[in-house]
N, C-alpha and C positions, 0 to 999 in steps of 0.2 A: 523532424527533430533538428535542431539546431544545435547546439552543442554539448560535449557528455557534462554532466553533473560534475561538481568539485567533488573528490576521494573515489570516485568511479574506476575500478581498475577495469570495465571495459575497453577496447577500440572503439572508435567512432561506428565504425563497421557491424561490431556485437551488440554494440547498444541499441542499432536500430535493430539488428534482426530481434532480439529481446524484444523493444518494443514495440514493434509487428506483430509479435504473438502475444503481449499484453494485449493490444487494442482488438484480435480478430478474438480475442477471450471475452473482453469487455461487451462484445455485441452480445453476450446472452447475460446479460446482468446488470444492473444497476447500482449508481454507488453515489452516497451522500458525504462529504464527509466537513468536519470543522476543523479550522486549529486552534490550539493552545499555545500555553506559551514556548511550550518545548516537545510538542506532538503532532503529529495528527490525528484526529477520531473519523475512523470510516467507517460507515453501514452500508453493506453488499446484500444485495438480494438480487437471488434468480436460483435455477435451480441446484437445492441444496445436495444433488447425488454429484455434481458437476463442480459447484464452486468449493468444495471443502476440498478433495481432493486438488483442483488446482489452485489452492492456498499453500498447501503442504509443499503442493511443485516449488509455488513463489516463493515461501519464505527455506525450503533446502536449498536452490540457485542462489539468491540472494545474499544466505547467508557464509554462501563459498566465496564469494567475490566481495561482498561489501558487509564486513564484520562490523562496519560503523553501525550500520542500520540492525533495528531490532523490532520484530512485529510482536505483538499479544494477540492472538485471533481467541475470540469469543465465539460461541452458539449463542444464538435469540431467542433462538424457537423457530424465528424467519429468515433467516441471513445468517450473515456474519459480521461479526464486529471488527476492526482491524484497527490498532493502537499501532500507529510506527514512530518512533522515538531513533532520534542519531546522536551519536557519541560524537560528545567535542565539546566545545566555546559554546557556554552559553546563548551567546552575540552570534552564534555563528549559524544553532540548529535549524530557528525558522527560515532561513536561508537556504539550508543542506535540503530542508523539506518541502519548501516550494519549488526547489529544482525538483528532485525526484518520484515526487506521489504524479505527478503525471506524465510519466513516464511506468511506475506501476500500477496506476489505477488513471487512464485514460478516460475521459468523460462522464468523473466524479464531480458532481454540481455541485453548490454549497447545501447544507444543513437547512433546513425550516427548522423554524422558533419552536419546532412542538415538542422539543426534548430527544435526548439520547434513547434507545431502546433498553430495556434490560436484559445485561447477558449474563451465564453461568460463564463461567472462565475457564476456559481451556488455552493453554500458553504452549506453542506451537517455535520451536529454537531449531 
């Protein structure tokens, strides 16, 4: 990890143990994700008794420490959907979001051309 994200009230120190335990999470799961102009769109798959619960973890921590950032978590049917949007500057979001999605979502690849999945919406604060 190189340096904390802009609005990050971590330490350099928390941010890695943080994202240590993103990354030893991320070996049971895979994740696609694209951006927009003021998003990210992520598709997590692996197992679903494992990953929803530790969504709930991610976005309760997350939401103590970095009020900018805001997830939408979706069901598929196969995964989860995960919408993360940051509060600010326009000019500033895809910025705030290419710092941080890999730091929560470690060895997220891009998106294939085959389309979004469809999700029932469950919005997860």
């Amino acid at each position: 990890m190189s340096a904390v994200p802009a609005r990050c009230s971590l330490s350099a120190g928390d941010l890695a143990d943080v994202a240590e335990r993103y990354a030893r999470a991320a070996e049971r799961y895979q994740a696609t994700i694209h951006y927009e102009r003021d998003r990210a769109v992520l598709d997590l798959r692996g197992p679903m008794a494992e990953l929803g619960p530790f969504l709930e973890e991610m976005v309760l921590r997350e939401g103590s420490c970095c009020s900018h950032l805001r997830f939408d978590v979706s069901d598929t049917g196969q995964g989860y959907r995960v919408v993360l949007t940051v509060d600010g500057a326009p000019d500033q979001e895809q910025d705030a979001l290419r710092q941080i999605v890999p730091v929560l979502f470690p060895g997220a690849v891009p998106a294939s051309s085959t389309g979004p999945a469809q999700a029932e919406t469950r919005v997860l604060r």
